[in-house]
C-alpha positions in Angstrom: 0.0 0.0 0.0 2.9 2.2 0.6 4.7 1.9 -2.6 1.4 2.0 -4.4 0.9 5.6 -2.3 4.3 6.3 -3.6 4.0 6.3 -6.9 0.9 7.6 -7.0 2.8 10.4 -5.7 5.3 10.5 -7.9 2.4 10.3 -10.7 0.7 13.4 -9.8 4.0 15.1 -9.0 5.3 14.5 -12.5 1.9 15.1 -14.1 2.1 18.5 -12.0 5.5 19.5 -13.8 4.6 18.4 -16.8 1.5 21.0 -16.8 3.6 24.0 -15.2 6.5 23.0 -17.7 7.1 26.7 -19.7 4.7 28.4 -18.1 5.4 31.6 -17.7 4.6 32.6 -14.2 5.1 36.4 -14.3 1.9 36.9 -16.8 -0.1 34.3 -14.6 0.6 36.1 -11.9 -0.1 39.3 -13.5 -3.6 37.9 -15.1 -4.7 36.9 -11.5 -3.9 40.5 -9.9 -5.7 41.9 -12.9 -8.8 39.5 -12.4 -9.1 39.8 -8.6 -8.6 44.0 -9.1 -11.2 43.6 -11.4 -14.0 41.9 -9.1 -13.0 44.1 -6.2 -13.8 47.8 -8.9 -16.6 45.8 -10.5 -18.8 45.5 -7.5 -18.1 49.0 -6.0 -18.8 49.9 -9.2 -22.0 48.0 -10.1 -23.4 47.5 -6.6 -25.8 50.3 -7.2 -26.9 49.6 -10.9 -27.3 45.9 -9.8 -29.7 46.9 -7.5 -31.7 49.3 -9.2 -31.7 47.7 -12.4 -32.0 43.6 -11.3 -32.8 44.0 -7.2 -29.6 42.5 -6.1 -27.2 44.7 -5.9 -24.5 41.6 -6.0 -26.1 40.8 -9.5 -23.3 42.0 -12.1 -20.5 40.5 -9.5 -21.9 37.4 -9.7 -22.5 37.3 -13.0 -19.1 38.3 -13.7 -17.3 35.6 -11.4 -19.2 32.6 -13.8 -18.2 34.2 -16.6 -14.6 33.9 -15.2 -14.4 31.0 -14.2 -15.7 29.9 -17.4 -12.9 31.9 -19.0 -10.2 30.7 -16.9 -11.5 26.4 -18.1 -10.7 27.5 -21.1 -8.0 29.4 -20.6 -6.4 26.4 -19.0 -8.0 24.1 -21.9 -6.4 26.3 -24.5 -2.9 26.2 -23.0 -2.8 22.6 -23.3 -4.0 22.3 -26.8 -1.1 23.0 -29.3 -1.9 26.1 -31.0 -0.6 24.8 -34.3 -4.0 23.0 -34.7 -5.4 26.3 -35.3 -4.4 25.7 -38.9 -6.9 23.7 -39.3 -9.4 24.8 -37.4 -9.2 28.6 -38.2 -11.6 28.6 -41.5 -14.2 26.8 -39.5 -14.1 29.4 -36.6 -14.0 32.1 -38.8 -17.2 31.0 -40.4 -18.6 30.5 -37.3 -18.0 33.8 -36.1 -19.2 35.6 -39.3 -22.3 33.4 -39.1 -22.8 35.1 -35.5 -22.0 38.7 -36.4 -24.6 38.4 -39.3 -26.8 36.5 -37.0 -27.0 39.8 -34.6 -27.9 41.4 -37.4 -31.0 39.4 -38.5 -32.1 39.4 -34.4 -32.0 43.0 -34.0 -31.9 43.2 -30.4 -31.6 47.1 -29.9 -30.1 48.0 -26.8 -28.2 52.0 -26.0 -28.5 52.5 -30.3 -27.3 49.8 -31.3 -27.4 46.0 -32.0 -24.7 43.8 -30.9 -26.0 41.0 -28.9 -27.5 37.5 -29.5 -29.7 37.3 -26.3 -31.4 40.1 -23.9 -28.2 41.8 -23.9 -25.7 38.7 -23.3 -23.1 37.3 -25.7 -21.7 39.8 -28.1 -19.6 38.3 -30.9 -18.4 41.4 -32.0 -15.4 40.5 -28.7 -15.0 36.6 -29.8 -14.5 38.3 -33.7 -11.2 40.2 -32.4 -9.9 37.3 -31.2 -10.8 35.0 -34.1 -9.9 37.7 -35.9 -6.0 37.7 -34.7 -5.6 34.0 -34.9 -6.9 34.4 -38.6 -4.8 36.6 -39.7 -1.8 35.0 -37.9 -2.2 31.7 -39.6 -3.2 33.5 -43.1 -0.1 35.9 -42.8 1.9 32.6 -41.9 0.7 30.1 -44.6 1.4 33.3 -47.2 4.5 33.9 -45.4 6.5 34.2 -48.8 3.9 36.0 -51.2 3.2 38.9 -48.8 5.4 41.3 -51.4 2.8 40.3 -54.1 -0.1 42.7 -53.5 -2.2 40.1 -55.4 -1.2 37.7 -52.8 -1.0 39.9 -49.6 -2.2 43.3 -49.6 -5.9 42.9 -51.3 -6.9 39.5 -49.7 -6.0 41.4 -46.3 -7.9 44.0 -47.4 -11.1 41.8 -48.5 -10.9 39.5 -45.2 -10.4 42.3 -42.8 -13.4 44.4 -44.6 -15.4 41.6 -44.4 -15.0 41.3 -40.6 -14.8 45.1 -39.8 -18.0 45.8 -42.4 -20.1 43.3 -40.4 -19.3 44.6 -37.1 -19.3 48.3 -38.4 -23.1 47.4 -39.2 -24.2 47.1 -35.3 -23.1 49.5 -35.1 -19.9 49.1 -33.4 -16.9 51.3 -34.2 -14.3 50.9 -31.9 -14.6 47.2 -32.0 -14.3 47.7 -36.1 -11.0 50.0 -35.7 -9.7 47.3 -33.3 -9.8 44.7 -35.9 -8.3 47.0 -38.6 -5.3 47.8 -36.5 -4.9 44.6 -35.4 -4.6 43.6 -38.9 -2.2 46.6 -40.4 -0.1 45.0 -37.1 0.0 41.9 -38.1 0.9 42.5 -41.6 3.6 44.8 -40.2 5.3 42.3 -37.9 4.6 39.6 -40.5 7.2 41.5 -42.3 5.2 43.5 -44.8 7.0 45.9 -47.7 7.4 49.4 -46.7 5.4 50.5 -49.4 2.2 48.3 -48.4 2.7 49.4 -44.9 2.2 52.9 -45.8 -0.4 52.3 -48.5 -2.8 50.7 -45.9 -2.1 53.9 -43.6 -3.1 55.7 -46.1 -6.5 53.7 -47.0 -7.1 53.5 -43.4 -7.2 57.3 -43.2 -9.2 57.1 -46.4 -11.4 54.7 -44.8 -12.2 56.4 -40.6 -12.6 60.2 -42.8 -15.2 58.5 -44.7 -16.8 56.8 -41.7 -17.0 59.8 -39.9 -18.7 61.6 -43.1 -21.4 59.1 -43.1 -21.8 58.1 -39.8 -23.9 60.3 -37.3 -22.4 58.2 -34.0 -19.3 58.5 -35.9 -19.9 62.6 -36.4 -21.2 63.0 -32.8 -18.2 61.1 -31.4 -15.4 63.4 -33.0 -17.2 66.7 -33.0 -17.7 66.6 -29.0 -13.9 65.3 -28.7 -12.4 68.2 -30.7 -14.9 70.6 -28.5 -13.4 68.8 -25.1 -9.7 69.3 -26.7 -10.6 72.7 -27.1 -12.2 73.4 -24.1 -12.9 70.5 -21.4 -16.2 72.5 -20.2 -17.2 71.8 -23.8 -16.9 67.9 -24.2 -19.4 65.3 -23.9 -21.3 64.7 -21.1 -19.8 61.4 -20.3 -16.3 62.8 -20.5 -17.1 65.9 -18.3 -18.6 63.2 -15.6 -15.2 61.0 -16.0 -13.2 64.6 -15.3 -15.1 65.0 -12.2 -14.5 61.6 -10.7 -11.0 62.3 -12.0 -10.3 65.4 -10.2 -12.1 64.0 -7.0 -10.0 61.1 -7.0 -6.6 63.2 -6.4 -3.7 61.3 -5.4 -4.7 58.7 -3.5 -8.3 58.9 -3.9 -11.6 58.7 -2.1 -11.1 55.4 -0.6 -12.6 52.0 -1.8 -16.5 52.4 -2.7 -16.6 55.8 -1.2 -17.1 57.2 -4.8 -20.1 58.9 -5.6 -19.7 59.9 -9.1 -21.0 56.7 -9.9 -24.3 57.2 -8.3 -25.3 60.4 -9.4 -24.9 60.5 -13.4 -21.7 58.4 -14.1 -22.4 56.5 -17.8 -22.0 53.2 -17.8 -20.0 53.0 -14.6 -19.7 48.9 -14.3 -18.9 48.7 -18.0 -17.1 51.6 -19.9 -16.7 54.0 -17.2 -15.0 51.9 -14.9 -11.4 53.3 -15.0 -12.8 56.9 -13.6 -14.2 55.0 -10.8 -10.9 53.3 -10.3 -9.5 56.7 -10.4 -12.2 58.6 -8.2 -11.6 55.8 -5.4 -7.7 54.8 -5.4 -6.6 57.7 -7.3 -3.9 58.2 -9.3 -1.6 56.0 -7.7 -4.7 53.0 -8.4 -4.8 54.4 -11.7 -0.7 54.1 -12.1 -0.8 50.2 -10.2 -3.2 49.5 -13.0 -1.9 50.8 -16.1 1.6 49.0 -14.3 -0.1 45.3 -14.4 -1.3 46.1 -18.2 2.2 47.2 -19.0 3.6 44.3 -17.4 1.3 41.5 -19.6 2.6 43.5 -22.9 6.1 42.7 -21.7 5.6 39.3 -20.7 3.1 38.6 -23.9 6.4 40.1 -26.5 8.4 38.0 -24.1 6.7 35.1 -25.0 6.5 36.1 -28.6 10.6 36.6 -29.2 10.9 33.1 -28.1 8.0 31.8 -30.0 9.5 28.5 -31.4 8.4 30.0 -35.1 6.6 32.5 -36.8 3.3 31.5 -36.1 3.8 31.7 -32.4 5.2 34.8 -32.3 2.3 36.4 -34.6 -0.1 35.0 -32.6 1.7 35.9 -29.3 2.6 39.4 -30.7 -1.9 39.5 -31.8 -3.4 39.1 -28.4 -0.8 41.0 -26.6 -1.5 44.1 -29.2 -4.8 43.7 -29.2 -5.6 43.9 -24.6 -2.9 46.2 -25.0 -4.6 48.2 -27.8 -8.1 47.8 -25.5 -7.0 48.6 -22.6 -4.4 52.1 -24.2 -8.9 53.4 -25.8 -10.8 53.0 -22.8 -8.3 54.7 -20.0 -7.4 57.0 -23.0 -11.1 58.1 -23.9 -11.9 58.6 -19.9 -9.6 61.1 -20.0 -10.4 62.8 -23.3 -7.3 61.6 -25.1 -9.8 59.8 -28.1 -13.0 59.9 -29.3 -15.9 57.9 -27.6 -15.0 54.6 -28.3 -16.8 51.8 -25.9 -14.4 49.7 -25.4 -14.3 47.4 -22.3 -11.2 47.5 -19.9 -9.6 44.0 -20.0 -10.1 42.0 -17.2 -12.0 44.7 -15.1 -14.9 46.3 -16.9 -18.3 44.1 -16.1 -18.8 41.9 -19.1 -18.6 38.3 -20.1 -18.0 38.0 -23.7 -15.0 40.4 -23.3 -14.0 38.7 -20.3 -14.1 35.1 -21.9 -12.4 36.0 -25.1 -9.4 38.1 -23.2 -9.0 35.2 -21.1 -9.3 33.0 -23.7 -6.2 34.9 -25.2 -4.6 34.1 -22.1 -4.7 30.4 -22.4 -3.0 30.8 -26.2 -0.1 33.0 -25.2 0.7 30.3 -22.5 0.7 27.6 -24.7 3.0 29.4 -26.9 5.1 29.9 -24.3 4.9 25.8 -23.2 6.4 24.8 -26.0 9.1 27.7 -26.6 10.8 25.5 -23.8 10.8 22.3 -25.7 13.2 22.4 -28.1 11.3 22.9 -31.8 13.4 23.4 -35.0 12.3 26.8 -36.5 12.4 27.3 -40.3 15.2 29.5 -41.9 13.3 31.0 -44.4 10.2 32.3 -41.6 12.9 34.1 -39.7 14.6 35.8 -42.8 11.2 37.6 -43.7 10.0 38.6 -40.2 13.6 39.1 -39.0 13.7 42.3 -40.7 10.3 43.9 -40.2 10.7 46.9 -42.4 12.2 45.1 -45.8 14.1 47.7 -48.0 14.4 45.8 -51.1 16.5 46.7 -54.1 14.7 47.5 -57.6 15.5 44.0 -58.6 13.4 42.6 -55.8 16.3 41.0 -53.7 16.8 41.5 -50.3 19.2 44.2 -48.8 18.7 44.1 -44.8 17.4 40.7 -44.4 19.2 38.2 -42.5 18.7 35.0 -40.5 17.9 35.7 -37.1 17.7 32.6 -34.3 15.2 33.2 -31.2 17.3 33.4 -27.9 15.0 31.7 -25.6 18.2 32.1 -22.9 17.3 36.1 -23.1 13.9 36.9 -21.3 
């Protein structure tokens, strides 16, 4: 019985390293401090909505620790399945997620303007299409790794899949989620080591593209008129951005003290959702505001950690994708609360109330551990990946050869 004991023991101790094997502990460690911040601002946040809104004023709080520990299965699911499989899977989750987005459509459900939602306000695909939406472009950009000079081959079927994915959400209407997925795609192609020329041709278009928006769109309109009336004078901008500058300027240094904020009970917009960082600035002050924006600045590092030593391209594109993209979330919402940007309505990674977001960030999560699993196994990388994203910017000669480019090795020694 005690040698059976034993190496059942010695079982569970090995299947124990064999899970933690890679894992990099310094963005677990910051994803936990970033959920359990979250669901301490999210119900001093939310407590009164909840109650006036559902009767409990523990609703949204509740609500939002299913959602993540739903997130965090799959998270832990998704760092144990090899992310080269998305190759194959990819197309079929892309179709998926189209079918969804057009599905929102057909349903209608209007709530605040606009309709983004499968059911009474839950489940918006419009957050699981950014994701998708990376590790479809990561695997495209990787399987046309050596036709992305060919505008035929690169530049206008990026062009067609990212319109087809930014039109549908544009349609909700949902425009910062739409200029996520755009940037997120002129990033890719960028790191996937795009020609100079295409780089600054899809700025260009993109310009093209958010002037015309803007022309057409009365949110869109709305959004930028009262932003360049707040640059010019704060007493000016929108009412949700004067309410944030109050909490702001309330909050001082070292704020009002935890759920002592009452900005969020007299006026606030969307306190539990959009709004959130002025309450974490109204009740911790600017030294919460600074420990936040530290934790978010600490997964970017750990996430292009994890993408250098990527054992190939694929990893680091997708490594490099979801680290861009919370860091690219996270950069609007604190950013628009303090009338840096337009209106966007964005959620705030890991804190604002919300499950899709919640799900698909964490769901993120789970990939960039996986790719950082197997950077410590030892995996051959291809020569000819590294030459083309080893120089990022390629300055070609007229004859098409390469001038800068050269084999680079990951250093997985360096962190």
């Amino acid at each position: 019985m005690g040698a059976r004991t034993f190496v059942n023991g010695r079982l569970s101790f090995s299947l124990g390293r064999n899970l933690a094997r890679g894992v990099d502990v310094p963005l677990v460690l910051t994803v936990v401090a970033l959920l359990v911040f979250g669901l301490i601002m999210l119900y001093s946040a939310s407590f009164d909505f909840s109650f006036n809104e559902y009767g409990s004023s523990s609703y949204m709080f509740a609500r939002q620790v299913k959602w993540m520990g739903l997130g965090i299965v799959v998270a832990f699911i998704l760092s144990l399945f090899d992310y080269h499989h998305w190759r194959r899977l990819v197309v079929f989750a892309m179709l998926g997620t189209i079918g969804l987005l057009i599905a929102v459509l057909f349903i209608n459900e209007i709530r605040l303007g606009a309709s983004r939602t499968l059911f009474e306000g839950s489940y918006q695909p419009s957050e699981i299409a950014k994701l998708i939406a990376v590790i479809y472009l990561s695997v495209w950009l990787y399987a046309k790794r050596q036709f992305l000079h060919d505008v035929g081959f690169g530049l206008i079927p990026l062009g067609v899949i990212l319109g087809i994915i930014g039109g549908l959400i544009y349609l909700q209407p949902d425009l910062s989620a739409a200029g996520t997925v755009l940037i997120l795609g002129g990033l890719l192609f960028f790191l996937a080591g795009a020609d100079i020329k295409q780089i600054v041709f899809l700025l260009i278009l993109a310009v093209v593209m958010a002037w015309v928006i803007v022309q057409f769109s009365a949110t869109g309109q709305d959004r930028v008129n009262s932003f360049i009336a707040g640059l010019q004078d704060p007493t000016h901008a929108s009412y949700h951005v004067q309410r944030s500058f109050e909490a702001i300027i309330k909050g001082s240094i070292f704020g009002v003290g935890l759920g002592q904020a009452d900005t969020k009970l007299t006026g606030l917009p969307f306190a539990p959702t959009d709004s959130i960082f002025a309450v974490v600035v109204e009740e911790l002050g600017l030294f919460g505001a600074v420990l936040l924006m530290a934790l978010y600045a600490t997964l970017i590092w750990r996430g292009l950690v994890i993408a250098r030593r990527a054992p190939d391209m694929l990893g680091t594109l997708l490594a490099s994708g979801v680290t861009f993209w919370i860091g690219i979330e996270a950069l609007i919402n604190m950013a628009v609360m303090v009338g840096l940007m337009p209106f966007a309505g964005n959620a705030l990674p890991f804190i604002s109330a919300g499950g899709s977001n919640l799900v698909s960030t964490l769901c993120a999560i789970g990939i960039m551990l996986n790719i950082s699993r197997q950077s410590g196994e030892s995996v051959k990388m291809e020569e000819n990946e590294w030459r083309s994203f080893g120089a990022v910017i390629d300055l070609r000669r007229r004859n098409g050869r390469r001038s800068v480019s050269r084999t680079r090795r990951s250093q997985r020694a360096q962190g």
